[in-house]
C-alpha positions, 0 to 999 in steps of 0.5 A: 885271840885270833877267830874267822867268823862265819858271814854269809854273802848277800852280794858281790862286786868283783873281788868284793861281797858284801857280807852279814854274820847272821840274817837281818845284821849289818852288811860288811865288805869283805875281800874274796880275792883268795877263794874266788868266785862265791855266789849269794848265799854262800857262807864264808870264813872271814878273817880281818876282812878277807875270806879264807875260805867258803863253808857249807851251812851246817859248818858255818852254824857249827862255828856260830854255836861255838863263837856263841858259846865263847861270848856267853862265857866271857859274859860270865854265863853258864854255857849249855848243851849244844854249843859244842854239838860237833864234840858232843857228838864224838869225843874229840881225838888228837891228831894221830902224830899227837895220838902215838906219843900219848900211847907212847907215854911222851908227857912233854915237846 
């Protein structure tokens, strides 16, 4: 499985900042070539070491929960409210091409 990770950026150096996944863990390096310019403080999503794009906080802590939620599981724990606070809030929805077939009856490709 392929995941990007939420790091915040604690400093730059042309198309490099150094990175962290959460306050006081080990700093990264971590490509910023594709999105540009970041200042200390952003929050990126970082793929095999390259940013793909920048976050704003409450995205990035969104992400976080859900990657938590993702490693209790695999320990064998039980997930609890709040992980998923993006879909508890709202049911998730299909994208409206996937939306119309359903309403259409289409069960397969």
């Amino acid at each position: 499985m392929c995941v990007g990770t939420p790091m915040q950026v604690v400093d730059v150096s042309g198309s490099l900042a150094l990175c962290c996944r959460a306050e006081g863990s080990a700093a990264e390096q971590v490509d910023i070539a594709l999105i540009g310019d970041v200042e200390i403080g952003d929050w990126l999503l970082v793929f095999l070491g390259a940013a793909r794009r920048v976050l704003d906080p409450e995205e990035a802590q969104l992400i976080r929960s859900a990657l938590d939620a993702v490693a209790l599981v695999a320990k064998g724990g039980a997930m609890e409210a709040g992980y998923f606070a993006d879909l508890e809030a709202e049911a998730p929805r299909l994208p409206p091409h996937l939306e119309a077939a359903r309403k259409a009856g289409r069960t397969s490709g």
